[in-house]
Each structure stands twice: as C-alpha cells, then as structure tokens.
C-alpha positions in Angstrom: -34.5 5.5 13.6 -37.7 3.3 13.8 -38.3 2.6 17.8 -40.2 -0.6 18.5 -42.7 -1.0 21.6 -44.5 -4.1 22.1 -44.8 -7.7 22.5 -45.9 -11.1 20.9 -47.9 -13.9 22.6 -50.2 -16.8 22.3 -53.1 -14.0 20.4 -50.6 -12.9 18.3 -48.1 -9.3 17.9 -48.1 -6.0 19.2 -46.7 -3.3 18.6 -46.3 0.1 18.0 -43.4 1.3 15.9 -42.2 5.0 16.1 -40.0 6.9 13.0 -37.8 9.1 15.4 -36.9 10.1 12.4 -39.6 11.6 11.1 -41.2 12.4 14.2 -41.7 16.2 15.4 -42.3 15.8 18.5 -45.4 18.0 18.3 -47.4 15.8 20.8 -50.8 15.7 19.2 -50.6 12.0 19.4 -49.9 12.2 23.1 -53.1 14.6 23.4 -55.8 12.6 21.3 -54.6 9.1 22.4 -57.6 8.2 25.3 -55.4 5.2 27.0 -52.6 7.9 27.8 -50.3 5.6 25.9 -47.6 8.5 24.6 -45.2 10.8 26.3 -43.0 13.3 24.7 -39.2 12.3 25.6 -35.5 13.6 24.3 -33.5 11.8 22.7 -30.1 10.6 22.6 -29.7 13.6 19.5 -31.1 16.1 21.8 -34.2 16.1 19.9 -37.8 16.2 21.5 -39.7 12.8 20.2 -42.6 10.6 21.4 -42.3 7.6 22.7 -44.3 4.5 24.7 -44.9 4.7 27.9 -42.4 2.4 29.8 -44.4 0.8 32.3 -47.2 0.5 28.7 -45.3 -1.7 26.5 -45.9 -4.8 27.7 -50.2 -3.9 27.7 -50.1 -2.6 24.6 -52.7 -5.6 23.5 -54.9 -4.5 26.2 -54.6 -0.6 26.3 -54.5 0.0 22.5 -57.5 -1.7 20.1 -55.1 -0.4 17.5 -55.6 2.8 15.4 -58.5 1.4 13.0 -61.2 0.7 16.5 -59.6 3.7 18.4 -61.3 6.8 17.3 -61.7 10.4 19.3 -63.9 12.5 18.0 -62.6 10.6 14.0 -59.4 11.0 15.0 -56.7 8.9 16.1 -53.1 8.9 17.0 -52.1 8.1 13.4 -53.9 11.0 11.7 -53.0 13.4 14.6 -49.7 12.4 13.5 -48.7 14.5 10.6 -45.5 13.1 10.0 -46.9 9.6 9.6 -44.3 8.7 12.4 -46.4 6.1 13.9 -47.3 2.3 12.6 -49.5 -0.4 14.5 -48.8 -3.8 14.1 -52.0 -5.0 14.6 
C-alpha cells in the first residue's frame, strides 16, 4: 500500500509517498535523514514499516528540501532506501 504524507499550497505540493509494500522496515532512512523526519511504526499487518512523523506532515515544505538538495555524507533517505520504498513529490 503506498502511504501519502504531505500537503499542497500556494508554492505548490509536498509530499512524501511510502510503498508499505515494499518497505523493510530496516530504518536506514530514519538514521540518515538530518531533519528527523522518519520513525519506524507497525502496521495494521503487524509488520514493522516507516512512516512520517505525525506532528511533520504538514512541514514537510520546510523540513525536507527534497532528496535531490538533501545529502549526508552523498547519501540520502532515497538511496539508504534499498527497497526504493520512498518517492518525493517535489
């Protein structure tokens, strides 16, 4: 199942999609992401996934410059993410 998290205004849409599916819940996302933006939770199939932060979804704009700016050390949430579980709409 493809998850949602975001928002649209005047500047345009955001929004970070997760592939429950295809996530592994391995967390490397949660650990390279520097805005703290991830958080491993269960699901409603018993199965450990990540997901966005509650109180983050309507900041995302602000918090996240998206995967192509946000780089760690050359990595970023997208190619910590193995499973390619993770899309940014922006």
């Amino acid at each position: 199942m493809k998850i949602h998290y975001g928002y649209n205004d005047g500047s345009g849409e955001y929004r970070i999609t997760i592939d429950t599916d295809r996530c592994d819940g391995c967390g490397e996302c949660q650990h390279i992401c520097p805005e703290g933006i991830f958080e491993l939770t269960v699901d409603d199939y018993d199965k450990t996934v990540v997901k966005v932060k509650d109180g983050l979804r309507k900041t995302l704009g602000y918090r996240c410059h998206g995967h192509v700016v946000c780089k760690q050390g050359g990595v970023d949430c997208h190619s910590a993410c193995k499973p390619g579980a993770i899309v940014h709409s922006w």
